[in-house]
N, CA, C and O of each residue as an XYZ file, in Angstrom:
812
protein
N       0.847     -1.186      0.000
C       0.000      0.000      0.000
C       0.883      1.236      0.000
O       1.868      1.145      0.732
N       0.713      2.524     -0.759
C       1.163      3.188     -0.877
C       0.473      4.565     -0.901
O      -0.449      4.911     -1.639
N       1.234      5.439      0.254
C       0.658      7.157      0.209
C       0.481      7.312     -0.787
O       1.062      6.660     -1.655
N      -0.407      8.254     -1.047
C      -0.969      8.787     -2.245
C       0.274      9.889     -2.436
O       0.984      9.340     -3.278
N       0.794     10.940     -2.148
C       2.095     11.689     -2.018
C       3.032     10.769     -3.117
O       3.322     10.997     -4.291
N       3.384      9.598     -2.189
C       4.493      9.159     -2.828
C       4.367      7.956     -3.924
O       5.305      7.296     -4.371
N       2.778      7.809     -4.299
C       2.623      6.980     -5.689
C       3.304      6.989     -7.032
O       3.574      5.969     -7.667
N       3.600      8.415     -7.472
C       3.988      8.517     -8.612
C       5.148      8.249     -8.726
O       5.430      7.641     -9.759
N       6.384      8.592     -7.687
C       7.820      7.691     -7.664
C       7.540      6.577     -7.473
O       8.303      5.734     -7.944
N       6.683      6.253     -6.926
C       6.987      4.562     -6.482
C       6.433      4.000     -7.729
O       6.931      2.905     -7.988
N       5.395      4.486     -8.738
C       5.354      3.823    -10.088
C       6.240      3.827    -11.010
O       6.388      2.890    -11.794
N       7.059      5.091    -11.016
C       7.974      5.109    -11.888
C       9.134      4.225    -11.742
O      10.056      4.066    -12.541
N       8.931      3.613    -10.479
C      10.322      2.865    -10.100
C       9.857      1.478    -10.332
O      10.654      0.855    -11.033
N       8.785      0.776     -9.953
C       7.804     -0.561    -10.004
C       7.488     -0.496    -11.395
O       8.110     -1.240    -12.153
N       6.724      0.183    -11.796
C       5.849     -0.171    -12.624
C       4.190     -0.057    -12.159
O       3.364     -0.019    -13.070
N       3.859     -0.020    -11.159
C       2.727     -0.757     -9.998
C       2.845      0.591     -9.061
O       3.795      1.366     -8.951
N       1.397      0.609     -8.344
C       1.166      1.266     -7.480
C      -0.380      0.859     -6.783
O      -1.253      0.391     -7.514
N      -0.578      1.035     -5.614
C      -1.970      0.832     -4.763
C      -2.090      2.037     -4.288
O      -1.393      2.523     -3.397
N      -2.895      2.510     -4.811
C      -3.535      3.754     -4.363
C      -4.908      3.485     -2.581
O      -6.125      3.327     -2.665
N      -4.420      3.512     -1.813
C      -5.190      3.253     -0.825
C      -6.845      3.958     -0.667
O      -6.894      5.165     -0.903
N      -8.028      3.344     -0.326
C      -9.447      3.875     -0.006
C      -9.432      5.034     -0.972
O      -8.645      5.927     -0.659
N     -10.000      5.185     -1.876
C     -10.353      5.977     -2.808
C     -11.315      5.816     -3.689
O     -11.223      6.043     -4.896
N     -12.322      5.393     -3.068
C     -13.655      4.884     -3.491
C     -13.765      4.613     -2.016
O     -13.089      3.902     -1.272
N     -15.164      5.642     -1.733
C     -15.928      5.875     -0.212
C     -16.617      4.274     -0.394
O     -17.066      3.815     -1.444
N     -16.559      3.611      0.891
C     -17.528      2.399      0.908
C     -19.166      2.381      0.452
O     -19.803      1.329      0.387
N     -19.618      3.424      0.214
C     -21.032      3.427     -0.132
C     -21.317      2.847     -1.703
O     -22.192      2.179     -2.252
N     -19.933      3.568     -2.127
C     -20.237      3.953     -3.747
C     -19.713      2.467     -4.332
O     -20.404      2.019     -5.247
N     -18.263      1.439     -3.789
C     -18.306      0.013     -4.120
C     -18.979     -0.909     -3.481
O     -18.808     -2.079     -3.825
N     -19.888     -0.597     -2.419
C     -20.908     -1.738     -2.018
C     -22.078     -1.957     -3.256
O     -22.436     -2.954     -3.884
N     -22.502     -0.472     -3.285
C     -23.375     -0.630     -4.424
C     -22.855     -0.992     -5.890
O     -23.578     -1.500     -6.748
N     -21.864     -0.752     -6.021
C     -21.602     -1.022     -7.415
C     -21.222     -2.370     -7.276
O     -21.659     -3.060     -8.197
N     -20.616     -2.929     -6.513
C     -20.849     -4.645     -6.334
C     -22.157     -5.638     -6.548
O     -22.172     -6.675     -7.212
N     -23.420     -4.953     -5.694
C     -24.070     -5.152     -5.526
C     -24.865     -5.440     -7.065
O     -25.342     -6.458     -7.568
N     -24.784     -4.455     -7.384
C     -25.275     -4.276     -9.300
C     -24.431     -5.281    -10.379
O     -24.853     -6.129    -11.165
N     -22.808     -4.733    -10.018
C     -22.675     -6.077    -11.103
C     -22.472     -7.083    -11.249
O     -22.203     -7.602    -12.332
N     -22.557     -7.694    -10.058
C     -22.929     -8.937     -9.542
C     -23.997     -9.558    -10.290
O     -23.957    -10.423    -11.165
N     -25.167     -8.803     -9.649
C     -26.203     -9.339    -10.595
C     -26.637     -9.178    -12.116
O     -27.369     -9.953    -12.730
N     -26.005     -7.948    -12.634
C     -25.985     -8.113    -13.814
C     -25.063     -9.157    -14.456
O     -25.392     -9.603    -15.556
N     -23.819     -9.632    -13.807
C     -23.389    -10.679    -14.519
C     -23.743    -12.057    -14.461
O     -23.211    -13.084    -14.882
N     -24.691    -11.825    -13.883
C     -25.541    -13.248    -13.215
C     -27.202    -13.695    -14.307
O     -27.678    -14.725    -14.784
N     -27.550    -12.335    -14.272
C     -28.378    -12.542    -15.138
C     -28.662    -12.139    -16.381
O     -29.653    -12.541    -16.991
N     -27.518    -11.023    -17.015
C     -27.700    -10.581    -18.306
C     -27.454    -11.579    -19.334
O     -26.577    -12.432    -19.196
N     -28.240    -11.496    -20.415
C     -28.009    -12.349    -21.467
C     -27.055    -12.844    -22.130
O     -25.969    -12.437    -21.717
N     -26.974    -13.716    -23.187
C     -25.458    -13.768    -23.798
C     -24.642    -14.607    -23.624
O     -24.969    -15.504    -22.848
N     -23.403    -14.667    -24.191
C     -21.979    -15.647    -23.615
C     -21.350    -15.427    -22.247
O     -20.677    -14.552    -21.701
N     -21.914    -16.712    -21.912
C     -21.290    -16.757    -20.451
C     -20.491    -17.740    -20.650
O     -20.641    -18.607    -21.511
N     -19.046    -17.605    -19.376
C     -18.052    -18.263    -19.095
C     -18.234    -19.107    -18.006
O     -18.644    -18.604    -16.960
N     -18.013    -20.249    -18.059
C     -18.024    -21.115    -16.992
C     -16.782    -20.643    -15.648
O     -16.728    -20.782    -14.426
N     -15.902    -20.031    -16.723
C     -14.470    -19.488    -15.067
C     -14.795    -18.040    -14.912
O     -13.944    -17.730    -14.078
N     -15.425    -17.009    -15.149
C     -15.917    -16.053    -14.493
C     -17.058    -15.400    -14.783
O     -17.394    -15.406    -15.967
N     -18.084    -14.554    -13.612
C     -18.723    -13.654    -13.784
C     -17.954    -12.147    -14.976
O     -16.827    -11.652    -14.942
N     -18.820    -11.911    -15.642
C     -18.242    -10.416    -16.408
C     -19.154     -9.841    -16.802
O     -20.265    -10.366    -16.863
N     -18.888     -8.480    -17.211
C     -19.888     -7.619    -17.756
C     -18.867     -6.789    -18.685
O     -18.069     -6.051    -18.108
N     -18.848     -6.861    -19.969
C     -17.700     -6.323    -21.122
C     -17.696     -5.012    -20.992
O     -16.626     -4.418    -20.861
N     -19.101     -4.238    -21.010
C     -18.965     -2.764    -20.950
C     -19.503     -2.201    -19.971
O     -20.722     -2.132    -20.129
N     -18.905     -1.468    -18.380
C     -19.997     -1.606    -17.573
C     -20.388      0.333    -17.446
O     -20.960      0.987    -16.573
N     -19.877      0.643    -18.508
C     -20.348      2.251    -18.833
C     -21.771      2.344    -18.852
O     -22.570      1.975    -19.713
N     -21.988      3.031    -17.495
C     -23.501      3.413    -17.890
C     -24.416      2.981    -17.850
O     -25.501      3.262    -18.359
N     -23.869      1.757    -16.831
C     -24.919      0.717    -15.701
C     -25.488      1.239    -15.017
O     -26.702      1.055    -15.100
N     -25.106      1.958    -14.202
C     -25.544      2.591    -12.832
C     -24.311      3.728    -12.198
O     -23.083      3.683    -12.256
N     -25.464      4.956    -11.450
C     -24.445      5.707    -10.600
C     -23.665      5.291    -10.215
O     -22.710      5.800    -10.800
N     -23.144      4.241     -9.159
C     -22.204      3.993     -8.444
C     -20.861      3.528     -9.231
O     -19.718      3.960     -9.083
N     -21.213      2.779     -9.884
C     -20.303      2.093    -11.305
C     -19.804      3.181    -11.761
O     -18.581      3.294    -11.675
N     -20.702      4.454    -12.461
C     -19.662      5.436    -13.150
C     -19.198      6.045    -11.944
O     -18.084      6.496    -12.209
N     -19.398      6.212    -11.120
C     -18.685      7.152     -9.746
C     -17.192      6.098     -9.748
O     -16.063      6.589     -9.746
N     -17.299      5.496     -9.750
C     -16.071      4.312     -9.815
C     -15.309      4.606    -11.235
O     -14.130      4.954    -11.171
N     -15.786      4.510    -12.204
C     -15.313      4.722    -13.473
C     -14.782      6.006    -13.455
O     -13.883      6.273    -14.253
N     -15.258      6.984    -12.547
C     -14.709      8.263    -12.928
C     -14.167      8.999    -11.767
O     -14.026     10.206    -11.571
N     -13.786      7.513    -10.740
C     -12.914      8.127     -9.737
C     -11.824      9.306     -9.857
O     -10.773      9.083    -10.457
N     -12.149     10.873     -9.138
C     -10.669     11.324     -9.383
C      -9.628     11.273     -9.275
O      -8.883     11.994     -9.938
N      -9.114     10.239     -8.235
C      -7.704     10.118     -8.065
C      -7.474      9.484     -9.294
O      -6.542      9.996     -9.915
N      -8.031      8.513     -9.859
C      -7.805      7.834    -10.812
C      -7.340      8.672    -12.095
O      -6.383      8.728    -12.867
N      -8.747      9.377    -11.842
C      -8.320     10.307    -13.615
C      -7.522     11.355    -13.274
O      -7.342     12.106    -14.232
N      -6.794     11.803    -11.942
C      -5.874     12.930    -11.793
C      -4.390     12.050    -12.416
O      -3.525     12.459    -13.191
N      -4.529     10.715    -11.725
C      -3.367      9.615    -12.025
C      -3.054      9.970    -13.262
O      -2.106     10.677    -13.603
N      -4.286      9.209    -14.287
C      -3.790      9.236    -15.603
C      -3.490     10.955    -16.277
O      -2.764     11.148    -17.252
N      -4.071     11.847    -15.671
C      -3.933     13.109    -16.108
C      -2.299     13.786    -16.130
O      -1.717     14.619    -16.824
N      -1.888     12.780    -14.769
C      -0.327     13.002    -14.749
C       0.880     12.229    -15.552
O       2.093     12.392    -15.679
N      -0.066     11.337    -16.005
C       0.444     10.101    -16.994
C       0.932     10.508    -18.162
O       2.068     10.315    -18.595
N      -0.207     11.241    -18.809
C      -0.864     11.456    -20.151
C      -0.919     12.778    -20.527
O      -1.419     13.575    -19.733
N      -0.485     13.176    -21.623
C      -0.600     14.554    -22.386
C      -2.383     14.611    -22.713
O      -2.893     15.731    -22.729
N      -3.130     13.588    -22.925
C      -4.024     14.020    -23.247
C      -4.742     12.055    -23.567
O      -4.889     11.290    -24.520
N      -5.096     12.066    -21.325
C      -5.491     10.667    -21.265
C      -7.298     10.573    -21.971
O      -8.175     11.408    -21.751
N      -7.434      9.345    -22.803
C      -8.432      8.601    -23.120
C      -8.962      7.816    -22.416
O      -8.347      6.800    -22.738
N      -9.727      7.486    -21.605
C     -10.053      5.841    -21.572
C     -11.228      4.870    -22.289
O     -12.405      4.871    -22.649
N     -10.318      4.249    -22.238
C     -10.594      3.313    -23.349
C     -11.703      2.345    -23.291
O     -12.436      1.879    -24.164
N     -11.607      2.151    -21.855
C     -12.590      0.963    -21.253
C     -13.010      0.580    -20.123
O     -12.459      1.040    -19.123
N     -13.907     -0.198    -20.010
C     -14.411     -0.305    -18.371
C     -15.180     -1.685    -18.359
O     -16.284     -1.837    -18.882
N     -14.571     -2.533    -17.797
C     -15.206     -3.909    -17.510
C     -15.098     -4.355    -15.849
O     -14.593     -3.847    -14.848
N     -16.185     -6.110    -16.276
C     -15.750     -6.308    -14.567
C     -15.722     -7.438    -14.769
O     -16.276     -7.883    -15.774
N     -15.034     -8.304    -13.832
C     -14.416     -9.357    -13.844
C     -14.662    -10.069    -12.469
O     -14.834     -9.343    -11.490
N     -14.689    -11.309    -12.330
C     -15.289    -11.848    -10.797
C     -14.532    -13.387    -11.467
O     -15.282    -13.934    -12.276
N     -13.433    -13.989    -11.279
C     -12.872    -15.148    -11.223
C     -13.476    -15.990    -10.617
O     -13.279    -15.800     -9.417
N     -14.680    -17.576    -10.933
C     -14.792    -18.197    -10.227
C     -13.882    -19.369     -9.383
O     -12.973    -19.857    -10.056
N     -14.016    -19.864     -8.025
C     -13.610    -20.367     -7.345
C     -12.940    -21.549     -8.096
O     -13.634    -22.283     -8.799
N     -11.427    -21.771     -7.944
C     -10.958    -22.872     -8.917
C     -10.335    -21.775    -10.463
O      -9.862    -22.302    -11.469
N     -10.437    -20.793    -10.353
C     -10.091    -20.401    -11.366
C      -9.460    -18.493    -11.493
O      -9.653    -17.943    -10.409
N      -9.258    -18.193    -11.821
C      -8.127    -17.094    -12.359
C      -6.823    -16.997    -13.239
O      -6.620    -16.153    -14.112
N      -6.066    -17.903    -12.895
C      -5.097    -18.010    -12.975
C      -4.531    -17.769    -15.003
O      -5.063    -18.265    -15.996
N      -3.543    -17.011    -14.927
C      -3.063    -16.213    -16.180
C      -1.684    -16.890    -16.248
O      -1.044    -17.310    -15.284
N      -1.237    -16.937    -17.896
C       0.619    -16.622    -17.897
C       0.619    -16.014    -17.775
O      -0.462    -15.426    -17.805
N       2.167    -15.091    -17.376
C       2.277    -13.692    -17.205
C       2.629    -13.063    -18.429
O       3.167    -13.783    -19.270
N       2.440    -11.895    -18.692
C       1.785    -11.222    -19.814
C       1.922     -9.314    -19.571
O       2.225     -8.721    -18.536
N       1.622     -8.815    -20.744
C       1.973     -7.221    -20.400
C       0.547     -6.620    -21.106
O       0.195     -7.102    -22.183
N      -0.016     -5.876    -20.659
C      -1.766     -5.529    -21.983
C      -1.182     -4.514    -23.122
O      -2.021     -4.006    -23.866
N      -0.395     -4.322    -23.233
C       0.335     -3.652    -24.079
C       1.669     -4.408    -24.917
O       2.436     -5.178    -24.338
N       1.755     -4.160    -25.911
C       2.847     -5.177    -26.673
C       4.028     -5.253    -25.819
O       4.671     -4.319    -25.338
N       4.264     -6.857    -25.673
C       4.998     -6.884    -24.760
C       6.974     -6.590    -25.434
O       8.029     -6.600    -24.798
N       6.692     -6.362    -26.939
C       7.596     -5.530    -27.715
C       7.950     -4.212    -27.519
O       9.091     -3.750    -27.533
N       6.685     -3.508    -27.297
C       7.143     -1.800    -27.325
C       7.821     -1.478    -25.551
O       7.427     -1.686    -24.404
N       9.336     -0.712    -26.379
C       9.881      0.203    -25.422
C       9.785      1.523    -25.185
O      10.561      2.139    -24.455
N       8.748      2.055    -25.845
C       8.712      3.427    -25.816
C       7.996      4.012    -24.446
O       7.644      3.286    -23.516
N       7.804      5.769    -24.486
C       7.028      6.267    -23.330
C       5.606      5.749    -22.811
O       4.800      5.750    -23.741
N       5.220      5.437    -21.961
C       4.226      4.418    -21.347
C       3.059      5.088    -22.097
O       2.918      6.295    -22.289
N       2.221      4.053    -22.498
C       1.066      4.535    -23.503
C      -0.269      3.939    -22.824
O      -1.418      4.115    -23.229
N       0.050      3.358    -21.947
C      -1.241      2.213    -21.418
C      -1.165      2.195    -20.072
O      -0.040      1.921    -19.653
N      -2.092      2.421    -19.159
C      -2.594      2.507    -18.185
C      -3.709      1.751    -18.075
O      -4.832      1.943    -18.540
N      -3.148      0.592    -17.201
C      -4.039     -1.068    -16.507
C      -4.642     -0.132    -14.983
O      -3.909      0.741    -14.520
N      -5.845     -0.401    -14.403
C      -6.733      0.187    -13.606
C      -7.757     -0.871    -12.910
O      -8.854     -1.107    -13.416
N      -7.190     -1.654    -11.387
C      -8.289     -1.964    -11.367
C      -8.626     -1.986     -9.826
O      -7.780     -1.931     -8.934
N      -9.766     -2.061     -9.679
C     -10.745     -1.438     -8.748
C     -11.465     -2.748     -8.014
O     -12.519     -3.262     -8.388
N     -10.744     -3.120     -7.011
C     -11.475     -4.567     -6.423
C     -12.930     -4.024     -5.607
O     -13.189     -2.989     -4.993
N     -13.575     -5.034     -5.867
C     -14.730     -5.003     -5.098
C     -14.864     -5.862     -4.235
O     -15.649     -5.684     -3.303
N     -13.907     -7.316     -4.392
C     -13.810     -7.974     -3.132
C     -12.263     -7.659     -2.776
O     -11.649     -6.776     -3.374
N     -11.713     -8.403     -1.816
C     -10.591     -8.846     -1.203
C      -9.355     -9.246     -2.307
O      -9.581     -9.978     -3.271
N      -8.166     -8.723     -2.058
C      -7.690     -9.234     -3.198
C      -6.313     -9.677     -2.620
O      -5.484     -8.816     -2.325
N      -5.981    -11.359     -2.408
C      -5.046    -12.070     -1.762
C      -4.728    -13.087     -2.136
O      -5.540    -13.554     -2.935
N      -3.568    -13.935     -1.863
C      -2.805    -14.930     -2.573
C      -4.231    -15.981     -2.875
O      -4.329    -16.646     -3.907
N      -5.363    -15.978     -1.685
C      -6.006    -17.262     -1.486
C      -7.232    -16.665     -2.921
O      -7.707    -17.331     -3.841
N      -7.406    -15.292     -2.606
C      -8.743    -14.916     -3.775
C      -8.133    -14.621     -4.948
O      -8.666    -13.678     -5.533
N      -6.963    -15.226     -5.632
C      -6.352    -14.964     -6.854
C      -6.335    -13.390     -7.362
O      -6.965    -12.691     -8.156
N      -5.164    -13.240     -6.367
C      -5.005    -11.651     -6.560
C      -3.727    -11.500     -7.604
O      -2.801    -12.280     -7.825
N      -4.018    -10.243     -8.143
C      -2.980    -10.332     -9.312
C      -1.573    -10.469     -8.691
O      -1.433    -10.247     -7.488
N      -0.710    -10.762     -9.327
C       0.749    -10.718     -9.479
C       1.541    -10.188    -10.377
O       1.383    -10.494    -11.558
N       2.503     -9.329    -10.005
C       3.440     -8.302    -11.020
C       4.885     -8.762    -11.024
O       5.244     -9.736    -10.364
N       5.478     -8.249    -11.565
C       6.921     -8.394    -11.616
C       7.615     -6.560    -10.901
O       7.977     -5.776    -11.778
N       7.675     -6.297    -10.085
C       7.853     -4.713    -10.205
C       9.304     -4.624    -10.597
O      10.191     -5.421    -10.292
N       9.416     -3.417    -11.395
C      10.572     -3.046    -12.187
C      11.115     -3.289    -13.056
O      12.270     -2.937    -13.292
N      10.183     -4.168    -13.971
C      10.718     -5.554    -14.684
C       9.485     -4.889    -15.792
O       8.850     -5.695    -16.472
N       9.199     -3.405    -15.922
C       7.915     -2.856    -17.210
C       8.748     -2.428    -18.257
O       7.905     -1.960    -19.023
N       9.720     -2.288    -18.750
C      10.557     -1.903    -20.009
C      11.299     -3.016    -20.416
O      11.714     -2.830    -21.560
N      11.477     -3.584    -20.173
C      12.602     -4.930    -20.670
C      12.961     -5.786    -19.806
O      13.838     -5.779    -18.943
N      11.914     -6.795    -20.239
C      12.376     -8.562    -19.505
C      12.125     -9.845    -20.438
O      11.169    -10.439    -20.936
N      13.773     -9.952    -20.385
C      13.731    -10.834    -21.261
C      13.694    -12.306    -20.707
O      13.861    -13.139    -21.598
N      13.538    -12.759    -19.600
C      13.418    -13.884    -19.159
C      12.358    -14.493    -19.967
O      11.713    -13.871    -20.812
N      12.156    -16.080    -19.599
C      11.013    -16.854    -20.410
C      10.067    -16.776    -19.792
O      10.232    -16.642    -18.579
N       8.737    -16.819    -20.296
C       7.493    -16.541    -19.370
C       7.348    -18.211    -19.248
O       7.626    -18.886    -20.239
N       6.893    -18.878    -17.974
C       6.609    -20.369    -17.924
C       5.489    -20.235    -18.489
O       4.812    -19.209    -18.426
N       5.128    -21.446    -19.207
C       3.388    -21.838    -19.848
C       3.121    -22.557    -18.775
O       2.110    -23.160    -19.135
N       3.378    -22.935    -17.577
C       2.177    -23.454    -16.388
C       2.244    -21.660    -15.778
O       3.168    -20.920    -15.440
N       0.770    -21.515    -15.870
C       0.308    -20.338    -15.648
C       0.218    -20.326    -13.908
O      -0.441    -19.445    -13.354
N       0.866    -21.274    -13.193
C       0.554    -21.778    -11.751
C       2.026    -21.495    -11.391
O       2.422    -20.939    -10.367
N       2.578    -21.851    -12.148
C       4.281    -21.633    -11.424
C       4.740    -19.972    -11.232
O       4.554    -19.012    -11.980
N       5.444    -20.079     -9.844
C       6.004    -19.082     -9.407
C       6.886    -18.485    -10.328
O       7.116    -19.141    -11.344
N       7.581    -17.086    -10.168
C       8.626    -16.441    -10.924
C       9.243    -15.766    -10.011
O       8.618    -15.062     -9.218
N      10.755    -15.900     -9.987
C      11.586    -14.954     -8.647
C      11.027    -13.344     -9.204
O      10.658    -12.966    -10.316
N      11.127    -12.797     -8.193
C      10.782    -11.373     -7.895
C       9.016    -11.330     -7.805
O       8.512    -10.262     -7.459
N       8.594    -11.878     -7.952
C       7.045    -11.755     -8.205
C       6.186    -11.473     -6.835
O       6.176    -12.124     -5.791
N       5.480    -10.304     -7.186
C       5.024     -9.942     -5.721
C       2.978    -10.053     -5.915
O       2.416     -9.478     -6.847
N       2.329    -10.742     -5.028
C       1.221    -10.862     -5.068
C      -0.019     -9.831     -4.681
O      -1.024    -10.387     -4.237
N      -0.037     -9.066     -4.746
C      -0.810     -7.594     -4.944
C      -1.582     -7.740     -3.640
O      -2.367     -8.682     -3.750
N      -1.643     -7.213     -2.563
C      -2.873     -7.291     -1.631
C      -3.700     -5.723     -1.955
O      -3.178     -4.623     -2.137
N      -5.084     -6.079     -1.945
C      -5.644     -4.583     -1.744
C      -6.984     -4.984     -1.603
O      -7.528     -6.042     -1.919
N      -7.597     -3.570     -0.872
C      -8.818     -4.239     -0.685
C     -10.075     -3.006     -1.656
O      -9.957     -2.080     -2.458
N     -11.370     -3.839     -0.856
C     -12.276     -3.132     -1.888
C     -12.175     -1.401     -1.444
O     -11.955     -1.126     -0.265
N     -12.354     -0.280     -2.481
C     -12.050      1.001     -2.657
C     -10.819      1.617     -2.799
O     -10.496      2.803     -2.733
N      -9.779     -0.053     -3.140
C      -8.497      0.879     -3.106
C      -8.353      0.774     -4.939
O      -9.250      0.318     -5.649
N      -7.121      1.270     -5.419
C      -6.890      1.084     -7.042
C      -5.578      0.532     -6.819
O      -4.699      0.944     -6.063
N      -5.580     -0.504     -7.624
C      -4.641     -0.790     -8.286
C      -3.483     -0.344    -10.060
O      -3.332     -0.962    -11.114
N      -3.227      0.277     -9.816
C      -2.915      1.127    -11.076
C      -1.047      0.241    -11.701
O      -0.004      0.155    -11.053
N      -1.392     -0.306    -13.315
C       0.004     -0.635    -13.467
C      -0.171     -0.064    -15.149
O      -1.088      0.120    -15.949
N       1.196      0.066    -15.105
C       1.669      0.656    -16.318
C       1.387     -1.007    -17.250
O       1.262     -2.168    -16.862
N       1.379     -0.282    -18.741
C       0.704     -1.184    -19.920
C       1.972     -2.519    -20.177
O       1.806     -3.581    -20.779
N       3.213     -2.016    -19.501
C       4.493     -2.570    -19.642
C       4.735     -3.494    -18.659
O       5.606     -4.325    -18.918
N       4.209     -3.557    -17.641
C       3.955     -4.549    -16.144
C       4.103     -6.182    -16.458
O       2.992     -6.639    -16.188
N       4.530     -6.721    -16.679
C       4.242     -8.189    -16.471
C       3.471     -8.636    -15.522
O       3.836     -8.316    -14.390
N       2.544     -9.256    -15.600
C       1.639     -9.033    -14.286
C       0.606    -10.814    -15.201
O       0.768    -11.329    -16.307
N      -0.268    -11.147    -14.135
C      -1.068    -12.216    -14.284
C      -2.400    -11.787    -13.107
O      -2.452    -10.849    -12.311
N      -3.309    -12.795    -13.363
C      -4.096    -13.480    -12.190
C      -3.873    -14.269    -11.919
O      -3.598    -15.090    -12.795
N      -3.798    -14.711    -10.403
C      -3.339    -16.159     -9.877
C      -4.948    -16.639     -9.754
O      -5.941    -15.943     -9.963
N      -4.880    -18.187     -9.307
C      -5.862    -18.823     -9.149
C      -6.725    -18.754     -8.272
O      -6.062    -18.796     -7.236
N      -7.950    -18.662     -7.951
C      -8.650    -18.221     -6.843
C      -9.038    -19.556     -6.303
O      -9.543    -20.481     -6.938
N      -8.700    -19.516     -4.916
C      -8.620    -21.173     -4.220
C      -9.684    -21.083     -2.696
O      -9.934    -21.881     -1.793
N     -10.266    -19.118     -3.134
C     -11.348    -19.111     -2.154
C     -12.416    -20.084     -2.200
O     -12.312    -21.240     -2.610
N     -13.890    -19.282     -1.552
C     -15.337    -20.531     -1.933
C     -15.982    -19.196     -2.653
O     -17.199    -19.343     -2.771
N     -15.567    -18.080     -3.108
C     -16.268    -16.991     -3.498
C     -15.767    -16.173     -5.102
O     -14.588    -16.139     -5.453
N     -16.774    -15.633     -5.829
C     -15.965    -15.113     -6.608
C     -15.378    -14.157     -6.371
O     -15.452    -13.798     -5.196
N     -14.480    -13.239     -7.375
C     -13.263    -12.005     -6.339
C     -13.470    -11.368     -7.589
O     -13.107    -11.771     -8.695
N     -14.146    -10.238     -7.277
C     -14.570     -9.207     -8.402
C     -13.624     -8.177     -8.164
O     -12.783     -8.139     -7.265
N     -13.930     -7.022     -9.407
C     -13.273     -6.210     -9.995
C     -13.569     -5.160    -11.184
O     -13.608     -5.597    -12.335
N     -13.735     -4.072    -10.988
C     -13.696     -3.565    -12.577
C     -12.034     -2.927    -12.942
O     -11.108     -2.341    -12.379
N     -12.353     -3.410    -14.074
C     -11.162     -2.933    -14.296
C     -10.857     -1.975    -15.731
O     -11.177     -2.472    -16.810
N     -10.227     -0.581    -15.699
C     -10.026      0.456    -16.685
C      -9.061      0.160    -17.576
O      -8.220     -0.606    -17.107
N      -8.793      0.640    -19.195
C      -7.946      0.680    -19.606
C      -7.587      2.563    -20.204
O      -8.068      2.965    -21.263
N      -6.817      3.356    -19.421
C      -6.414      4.189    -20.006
C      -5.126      4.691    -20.448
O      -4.021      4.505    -19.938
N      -5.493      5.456    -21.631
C      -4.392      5.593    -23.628
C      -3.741      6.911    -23.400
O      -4.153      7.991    -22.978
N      -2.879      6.582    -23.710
C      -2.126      8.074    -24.638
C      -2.405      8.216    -26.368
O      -1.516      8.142    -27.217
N      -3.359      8.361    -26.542
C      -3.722      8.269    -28.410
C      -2.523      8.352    -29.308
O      -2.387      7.483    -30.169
N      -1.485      9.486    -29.168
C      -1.204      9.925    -29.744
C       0.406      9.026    -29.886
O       1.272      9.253    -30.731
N       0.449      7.992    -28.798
C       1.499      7.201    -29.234
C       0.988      5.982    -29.827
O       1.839      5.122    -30.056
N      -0.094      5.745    -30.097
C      -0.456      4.253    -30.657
C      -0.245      4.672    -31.981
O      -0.119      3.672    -32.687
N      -0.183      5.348    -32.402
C       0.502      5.468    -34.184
C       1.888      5.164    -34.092
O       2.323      5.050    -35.238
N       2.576      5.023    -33.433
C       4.231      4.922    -33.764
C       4.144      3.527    -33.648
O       5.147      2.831    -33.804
């Protein structure tokens, strides 16, 4: 967990940052509460390994109060010459399942100035047992190690993200990062943002 003061060095140095309680408990109870059940009962392709909702723009107050957290968009405002975002989903890993290779959401080729901003916003608990993400910190511009294909095996340096519901999780597009497996009895939700720098996705 990290002061809000001293987030922006500590990203520039990680890659990663936890922005602590920044979402009042009123505003992610309810927005839990909602997309929960919308991913429960809205129509469509459903996944047997998680609850989701692809676009959750414009579900409900609480959801965009979340979507348009300001620390969040001051974050990317300090990021970005002129931040976009791109997206807004939610994600709930069922029990027995999460688990990712590790991976970057941005080409895990490009070395240039950070263009992608990963954002996400737990609504439950987020710990080794509820398949909380895992990063590599410092390791967002160039790692050339092999990524293992058992998406279960450990990697030295790898740190397992704790945070809880109203805090942010914020990682640069360059992060090596995964979901581990969720080995709770519950699903472990999340929305999660993607915000752009436009003006470097042309290079």
């Amino acid at each position: 967990m990290t002061d809000r003061h001293a987030a922006r060095p500590a990203f520039q140095a990680a890659g990663w940052v936890v922005l602590p309680s920044i979402v009042p408990e009123t505003t992610w109870c309810a927005a839990r509460t909602v997309l929960y059940a919308l991913s429960r009962h809205r129509s469509g392709w459903r996944s047997p390994k998680k609850l989701h909702v692809e676009d959750v723009t414009g579900v409900h107050p609480s959801v965009n109060a979340m979507v348009s957290n300001p620390a969040v968009t001051d974050f990317a405002r300090e990021t970005f010459a002129e931040p976009v975002l791109l997206g807004a989903r939610f994600r709930a890993p069922l029990p027995g399942y999460g688990e990712q290779t590790l991976h970057t959401d941005d080409d895990s080729g490009y070395s240039g100035a950070i263009r992608l901003l990963t954002v996400i916003l737990p609504l439950d608990l987020f710990t080794a047992r509820t398949g909380a993400t895992r990063v590599l910190p410092g390791i967002h511009r160039d790692w050339s190690a092999a990524v293992p294909l058992d998406p279960c095996l450990p990697v030295d340096g790898e740190v397992c993200v704790r945070a809880e519901p109203g805090d942010a999780i914020i990682m640069s597009g360059q992060l090596w990062h995964s979901g581990t497996r969720n080995v709770s009895a519950a699903p472990r939700g999340a929305v999660s943002l993607s915000w752009i720098e436009p003006s470097l996705w042309s290079r």
